[in-house]
NUFI-829069 format. One record per residue: residue number from 1; x, y, z of N, C-alpha, C in turn. Coordinates in nm, 4 decimals, always signed. Example, Ala and Ser with C-alpha at 12.3 -4.5 7.8 and 13.67 -1.06 7.14 Angstrom:
! NUFI-829069
n:1&n_xx:+1.3190&n_yy:-0.5690&n_zz:+0.7800&ca_xx:+1.2300&ca_yy:-0.4500&ca_zz:+0.7800&c_xx:+1.3200&c_yy:-0.3300&c_zz:+0.7800
n:2&n_xx:+1.2850&n_yy:-0.2250&n_zz:+0.7080&ca_xx:+1.3670&ca_yy:-0.1060&ca_zz:+0.7140&c_xx:+1.2900&c_yy:+0.0030&c_zz:+0.7870
! end
This chain:
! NUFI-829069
n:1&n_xx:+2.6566&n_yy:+7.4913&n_zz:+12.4789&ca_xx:+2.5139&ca_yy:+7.5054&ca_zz:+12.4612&c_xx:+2.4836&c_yy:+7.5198&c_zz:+12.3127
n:2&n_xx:+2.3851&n_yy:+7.4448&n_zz:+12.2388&ca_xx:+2.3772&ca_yy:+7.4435&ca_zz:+12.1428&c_xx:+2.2269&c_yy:+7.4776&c_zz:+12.1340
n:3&n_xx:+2.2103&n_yy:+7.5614&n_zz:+11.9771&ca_xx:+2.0962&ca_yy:+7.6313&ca_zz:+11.9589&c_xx:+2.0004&c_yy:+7.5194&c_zz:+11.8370
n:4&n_xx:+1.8775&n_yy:+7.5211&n_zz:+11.8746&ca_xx:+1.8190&ca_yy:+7.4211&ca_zz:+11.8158&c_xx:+1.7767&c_yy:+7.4745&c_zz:+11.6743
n:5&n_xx:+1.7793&n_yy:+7.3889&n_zz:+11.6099&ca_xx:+1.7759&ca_yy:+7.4033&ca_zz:+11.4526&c_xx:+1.6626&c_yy:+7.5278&c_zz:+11.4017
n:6&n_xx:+1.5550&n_yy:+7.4994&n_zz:+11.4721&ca_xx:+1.4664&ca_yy:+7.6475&ca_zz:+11.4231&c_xx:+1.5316&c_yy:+7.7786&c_zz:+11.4798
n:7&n_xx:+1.6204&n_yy:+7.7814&n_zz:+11.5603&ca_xx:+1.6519&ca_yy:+7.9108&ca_zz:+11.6199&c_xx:+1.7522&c_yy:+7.9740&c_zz:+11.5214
n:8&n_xx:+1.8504&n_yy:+7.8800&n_zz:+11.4907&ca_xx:+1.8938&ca_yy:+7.8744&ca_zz:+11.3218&c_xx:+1.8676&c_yy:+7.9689&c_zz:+11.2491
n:9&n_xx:+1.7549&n_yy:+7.8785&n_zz:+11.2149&ca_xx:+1.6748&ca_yy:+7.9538&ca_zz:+11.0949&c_xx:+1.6387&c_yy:+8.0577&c_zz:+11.1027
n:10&n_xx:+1.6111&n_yy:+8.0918&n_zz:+11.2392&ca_xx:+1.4735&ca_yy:+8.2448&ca_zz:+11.2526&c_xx:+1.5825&c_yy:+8.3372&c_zz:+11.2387
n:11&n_xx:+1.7359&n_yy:+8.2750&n_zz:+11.2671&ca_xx:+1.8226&ca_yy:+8.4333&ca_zz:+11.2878&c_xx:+1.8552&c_yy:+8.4608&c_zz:+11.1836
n:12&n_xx:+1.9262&n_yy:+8.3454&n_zz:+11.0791&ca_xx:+1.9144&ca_yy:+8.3786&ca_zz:+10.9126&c_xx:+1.8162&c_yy:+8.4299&c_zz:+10.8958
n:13&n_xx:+1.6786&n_yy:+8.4231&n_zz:+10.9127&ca_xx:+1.5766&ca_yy:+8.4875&ca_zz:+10.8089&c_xx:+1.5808&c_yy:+8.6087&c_zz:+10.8660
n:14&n_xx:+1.6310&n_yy:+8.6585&n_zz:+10.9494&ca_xx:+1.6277&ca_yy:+8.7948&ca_zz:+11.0095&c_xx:+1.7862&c_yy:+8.8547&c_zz:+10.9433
n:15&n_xx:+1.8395&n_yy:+8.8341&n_zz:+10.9154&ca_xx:+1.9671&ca_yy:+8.8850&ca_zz:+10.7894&c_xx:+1.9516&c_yy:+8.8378&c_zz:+10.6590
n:16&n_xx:+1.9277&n_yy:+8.8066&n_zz:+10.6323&ca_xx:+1.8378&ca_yy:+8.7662&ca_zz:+10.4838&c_xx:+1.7209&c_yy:+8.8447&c_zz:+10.4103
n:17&n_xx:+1.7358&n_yy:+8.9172&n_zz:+10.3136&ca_xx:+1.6305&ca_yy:+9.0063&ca_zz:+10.2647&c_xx:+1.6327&c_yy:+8.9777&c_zz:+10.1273
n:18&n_xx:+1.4997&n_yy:+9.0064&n_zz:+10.0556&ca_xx:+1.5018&ca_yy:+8.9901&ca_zz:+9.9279&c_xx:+1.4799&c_yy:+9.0693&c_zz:+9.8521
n:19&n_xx:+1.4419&n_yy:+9.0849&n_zz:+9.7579&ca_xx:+1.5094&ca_yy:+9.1673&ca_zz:+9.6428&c_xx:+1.3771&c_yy:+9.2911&c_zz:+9.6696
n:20&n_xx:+1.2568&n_yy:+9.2700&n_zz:+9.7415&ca_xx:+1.2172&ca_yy:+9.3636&ca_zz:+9.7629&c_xx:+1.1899&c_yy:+9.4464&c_zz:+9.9005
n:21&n_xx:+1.2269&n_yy:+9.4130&n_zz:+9.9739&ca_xx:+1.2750&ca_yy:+9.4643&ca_zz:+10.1026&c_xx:+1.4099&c_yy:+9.5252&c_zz:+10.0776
n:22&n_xx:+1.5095&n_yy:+9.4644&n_zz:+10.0215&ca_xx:+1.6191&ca_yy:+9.5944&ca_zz:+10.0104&c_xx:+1.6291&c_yy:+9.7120&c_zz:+9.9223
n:23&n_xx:+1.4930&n_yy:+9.6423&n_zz:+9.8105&ca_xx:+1.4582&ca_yy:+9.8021&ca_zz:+9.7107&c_xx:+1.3781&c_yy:+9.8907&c_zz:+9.8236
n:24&n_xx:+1.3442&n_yy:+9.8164&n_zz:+9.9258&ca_xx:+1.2532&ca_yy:+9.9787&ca_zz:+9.9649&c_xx:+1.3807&c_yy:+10.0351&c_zz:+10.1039
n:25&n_xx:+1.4376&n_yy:+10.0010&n_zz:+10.1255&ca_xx:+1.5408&ca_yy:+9.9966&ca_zz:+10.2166&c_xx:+1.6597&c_yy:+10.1070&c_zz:+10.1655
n:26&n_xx:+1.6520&n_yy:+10.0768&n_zz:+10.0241&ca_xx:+1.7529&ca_yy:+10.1679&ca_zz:+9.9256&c_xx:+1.6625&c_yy:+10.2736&c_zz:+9.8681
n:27&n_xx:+1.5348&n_yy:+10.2446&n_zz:+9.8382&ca_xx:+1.4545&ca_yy:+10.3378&ca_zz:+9.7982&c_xx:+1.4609&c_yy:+10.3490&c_zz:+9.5972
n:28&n_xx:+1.5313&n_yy:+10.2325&n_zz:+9.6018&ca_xx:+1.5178&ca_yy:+10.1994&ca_zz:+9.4616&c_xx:+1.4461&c_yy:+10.1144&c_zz:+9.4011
n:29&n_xx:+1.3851&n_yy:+10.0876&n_zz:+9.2531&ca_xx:+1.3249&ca_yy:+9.9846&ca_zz:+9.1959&c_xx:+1.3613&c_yy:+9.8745&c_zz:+9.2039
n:30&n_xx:+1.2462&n_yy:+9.7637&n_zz:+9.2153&ca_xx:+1.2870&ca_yy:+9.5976&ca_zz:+9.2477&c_xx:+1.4253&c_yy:+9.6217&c_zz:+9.1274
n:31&n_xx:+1.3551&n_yy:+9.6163&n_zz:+8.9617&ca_xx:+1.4249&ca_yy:+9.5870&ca_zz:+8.8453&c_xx:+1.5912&c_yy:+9.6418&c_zz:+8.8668
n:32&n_xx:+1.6465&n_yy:+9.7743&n_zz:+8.9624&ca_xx:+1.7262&ca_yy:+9.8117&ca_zz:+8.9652&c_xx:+1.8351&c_yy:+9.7356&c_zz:+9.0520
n:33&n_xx:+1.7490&n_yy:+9.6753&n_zz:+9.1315&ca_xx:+1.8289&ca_yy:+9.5591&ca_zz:+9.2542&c_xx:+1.8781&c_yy:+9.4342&c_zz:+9.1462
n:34&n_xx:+1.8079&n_yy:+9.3797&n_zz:+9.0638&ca_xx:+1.8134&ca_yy:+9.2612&ca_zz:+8.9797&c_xx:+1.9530&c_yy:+9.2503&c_zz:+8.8986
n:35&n_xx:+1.9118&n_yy:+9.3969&n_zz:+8.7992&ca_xx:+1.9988&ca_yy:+9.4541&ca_zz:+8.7325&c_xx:+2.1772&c_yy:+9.4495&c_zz:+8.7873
n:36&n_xx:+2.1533&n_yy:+9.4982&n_zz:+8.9398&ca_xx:+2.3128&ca_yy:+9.4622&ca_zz:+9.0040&c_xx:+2.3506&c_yy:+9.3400&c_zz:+9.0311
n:37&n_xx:+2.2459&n_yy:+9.2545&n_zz:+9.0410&ca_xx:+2.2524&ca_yy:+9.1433&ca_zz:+9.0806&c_xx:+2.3775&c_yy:+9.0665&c_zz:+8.9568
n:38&n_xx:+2.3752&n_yy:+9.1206&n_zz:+8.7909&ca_xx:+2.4215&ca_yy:+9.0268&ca_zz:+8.6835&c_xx:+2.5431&c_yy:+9.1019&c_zz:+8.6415
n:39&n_xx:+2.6025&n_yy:+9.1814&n_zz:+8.7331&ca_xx:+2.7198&ca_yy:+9.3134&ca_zz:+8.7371&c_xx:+2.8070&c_yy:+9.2334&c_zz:+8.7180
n:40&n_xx:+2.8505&n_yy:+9.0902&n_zz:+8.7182&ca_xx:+3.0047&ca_yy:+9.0196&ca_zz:+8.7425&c_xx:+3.0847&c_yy:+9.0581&c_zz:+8.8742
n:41&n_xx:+3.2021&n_yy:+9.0823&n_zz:+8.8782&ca_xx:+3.2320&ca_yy:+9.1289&ca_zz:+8.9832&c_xx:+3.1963&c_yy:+9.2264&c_zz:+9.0799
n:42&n_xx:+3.1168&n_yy:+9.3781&n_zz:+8.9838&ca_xx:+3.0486&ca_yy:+9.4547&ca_zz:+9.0001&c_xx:+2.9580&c_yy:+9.4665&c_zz:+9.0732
n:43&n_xx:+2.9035&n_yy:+9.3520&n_zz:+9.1018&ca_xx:+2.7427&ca_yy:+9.3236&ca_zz:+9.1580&c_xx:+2.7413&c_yy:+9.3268&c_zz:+9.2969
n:44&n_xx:+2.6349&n_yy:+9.4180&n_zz:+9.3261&ca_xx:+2.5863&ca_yy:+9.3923&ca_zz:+9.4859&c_xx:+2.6341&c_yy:+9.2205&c_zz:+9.5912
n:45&n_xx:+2.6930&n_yy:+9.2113&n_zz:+9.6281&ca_xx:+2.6942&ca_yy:+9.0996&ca_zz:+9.7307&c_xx:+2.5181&c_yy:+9.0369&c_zz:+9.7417
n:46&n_xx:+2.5078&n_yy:+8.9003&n_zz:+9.7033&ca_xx:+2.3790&ca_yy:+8.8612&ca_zz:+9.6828&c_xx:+2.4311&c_yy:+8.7150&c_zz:+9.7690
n:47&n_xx:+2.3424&n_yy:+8.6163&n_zz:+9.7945&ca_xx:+2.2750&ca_yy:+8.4788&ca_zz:+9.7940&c_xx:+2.1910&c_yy:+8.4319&c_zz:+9.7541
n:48&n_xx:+2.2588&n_yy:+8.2732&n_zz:+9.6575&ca_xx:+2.1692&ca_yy:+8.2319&ca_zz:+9.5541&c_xx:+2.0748&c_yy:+8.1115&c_zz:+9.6228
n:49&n_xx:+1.9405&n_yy:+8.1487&n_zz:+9.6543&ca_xx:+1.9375&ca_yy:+7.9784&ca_zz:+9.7138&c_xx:+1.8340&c_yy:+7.9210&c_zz:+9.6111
n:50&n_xx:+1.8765&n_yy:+7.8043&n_zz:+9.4746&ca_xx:+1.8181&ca_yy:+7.7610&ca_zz:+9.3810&c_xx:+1.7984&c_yy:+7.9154&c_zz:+9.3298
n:51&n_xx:+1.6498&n_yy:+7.9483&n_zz:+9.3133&ca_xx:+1.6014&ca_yy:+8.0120&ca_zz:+9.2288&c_xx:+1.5928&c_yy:+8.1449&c_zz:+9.2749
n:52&n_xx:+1.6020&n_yy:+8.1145&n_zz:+9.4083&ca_xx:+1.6101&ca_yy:+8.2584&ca_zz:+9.4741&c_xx:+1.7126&c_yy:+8.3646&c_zz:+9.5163
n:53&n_xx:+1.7347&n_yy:+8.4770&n_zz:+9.5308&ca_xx:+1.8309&ca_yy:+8.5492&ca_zz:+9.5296&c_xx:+1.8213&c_yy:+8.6410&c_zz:+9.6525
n:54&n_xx:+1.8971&n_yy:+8.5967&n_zz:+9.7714&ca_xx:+1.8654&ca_yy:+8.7096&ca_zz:+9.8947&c_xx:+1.9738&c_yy:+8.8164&c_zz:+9.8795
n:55&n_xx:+1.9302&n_yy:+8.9276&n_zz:+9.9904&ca_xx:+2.0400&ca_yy:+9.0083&ca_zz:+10.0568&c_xx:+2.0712&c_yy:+9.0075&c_zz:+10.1763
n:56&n_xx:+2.1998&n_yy:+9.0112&n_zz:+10.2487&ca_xx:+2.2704&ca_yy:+9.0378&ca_zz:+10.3599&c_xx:+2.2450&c_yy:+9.2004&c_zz:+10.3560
n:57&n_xx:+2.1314&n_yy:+9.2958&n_zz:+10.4349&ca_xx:+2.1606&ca_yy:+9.4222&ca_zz:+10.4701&c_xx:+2.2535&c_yy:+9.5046&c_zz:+10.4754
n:58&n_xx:+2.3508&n_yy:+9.4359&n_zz:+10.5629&ca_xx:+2.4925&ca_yy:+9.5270&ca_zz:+10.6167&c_xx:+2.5668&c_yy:+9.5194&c_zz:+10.5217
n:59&n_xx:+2.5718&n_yy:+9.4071&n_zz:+10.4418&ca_xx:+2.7158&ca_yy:+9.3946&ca_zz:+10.3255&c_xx:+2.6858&c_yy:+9.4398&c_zz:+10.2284
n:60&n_xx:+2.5380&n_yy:+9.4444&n_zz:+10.1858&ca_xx:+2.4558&ca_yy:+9.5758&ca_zz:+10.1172&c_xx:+2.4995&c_yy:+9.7453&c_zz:+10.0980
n:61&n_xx:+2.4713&n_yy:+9.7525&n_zz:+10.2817&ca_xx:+2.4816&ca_yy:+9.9012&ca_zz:+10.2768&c_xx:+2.6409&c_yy:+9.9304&c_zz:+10.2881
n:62&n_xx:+2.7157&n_yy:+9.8219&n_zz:+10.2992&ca_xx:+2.8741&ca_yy:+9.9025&ca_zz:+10.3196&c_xx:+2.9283&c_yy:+9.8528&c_zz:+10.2331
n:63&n_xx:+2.8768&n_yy:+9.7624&n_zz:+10.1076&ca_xx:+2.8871&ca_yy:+9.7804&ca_zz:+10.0001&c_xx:+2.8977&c_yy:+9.9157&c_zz:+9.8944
n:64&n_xx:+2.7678&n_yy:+9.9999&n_zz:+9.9379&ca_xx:+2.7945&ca_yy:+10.1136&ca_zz:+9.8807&c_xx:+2.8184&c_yy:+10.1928&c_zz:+9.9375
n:65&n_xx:+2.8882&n_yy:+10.1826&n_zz:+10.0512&ca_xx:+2.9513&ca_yy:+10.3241&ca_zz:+10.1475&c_xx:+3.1279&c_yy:+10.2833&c_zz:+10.0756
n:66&n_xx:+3.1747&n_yy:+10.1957&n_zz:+10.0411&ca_xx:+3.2544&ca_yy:+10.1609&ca_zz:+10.0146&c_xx:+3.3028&c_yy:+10.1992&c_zz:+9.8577
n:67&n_xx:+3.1655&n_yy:+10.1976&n_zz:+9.7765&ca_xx:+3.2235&ca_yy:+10.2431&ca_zz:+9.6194&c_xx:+3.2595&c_yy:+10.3959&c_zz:+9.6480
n:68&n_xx:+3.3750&n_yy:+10.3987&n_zz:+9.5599&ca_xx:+3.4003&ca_yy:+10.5190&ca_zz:+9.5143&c_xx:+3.3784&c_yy:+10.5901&c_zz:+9.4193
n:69&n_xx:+3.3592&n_yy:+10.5166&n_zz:+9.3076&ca_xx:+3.3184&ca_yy:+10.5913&ca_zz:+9.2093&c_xx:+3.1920&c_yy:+10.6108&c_zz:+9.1903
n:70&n_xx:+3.1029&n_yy:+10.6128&n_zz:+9.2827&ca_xx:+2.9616&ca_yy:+10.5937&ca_zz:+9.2557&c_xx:+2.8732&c_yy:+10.5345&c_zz:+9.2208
n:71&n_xx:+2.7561&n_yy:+10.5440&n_zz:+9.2206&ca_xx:+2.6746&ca_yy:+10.3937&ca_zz:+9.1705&c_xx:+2.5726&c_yy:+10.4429&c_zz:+9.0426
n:72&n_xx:+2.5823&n_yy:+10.3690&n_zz:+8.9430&ca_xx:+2.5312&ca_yy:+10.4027&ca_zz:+8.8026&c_xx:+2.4063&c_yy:+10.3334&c_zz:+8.8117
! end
């Protein structure tokens, strides 16, 4: 059984967040989400699509359940 192309989409856009839905999610500033975004290895787990830059929620939040040394 195969799922038709908009159904696709609607479930990505439902794991997919952007840079200001996961600042209020974290309770931090857009500029502070951005900022991790240019970390190098460092950086929040992001997706680039062209110009835009999403978040995956979960790989987000166990992203930082995962640092140890804390988040600067």
């Amino acid at each position: 059984m195969s799922l038709r192309k908009n159904e696709n989409i609607k479930s990505v856009e439902h794991k997919l967040l952007t840079a200001d839905q996961i600042s209020e999610i974290l309770n931090v500033p857009k500029s502070w989400i951005y900022e991790r975004t240019r970390q190098g290895q460092g950086a929040i787990p992001f997706i680039r699509l062209g110009s835009y830059v999403r978040f995956n929620q979960e790989e987000v939040i166990n992203f930082f359940k995962n640092k140890k040394d804390g988040v600067s």
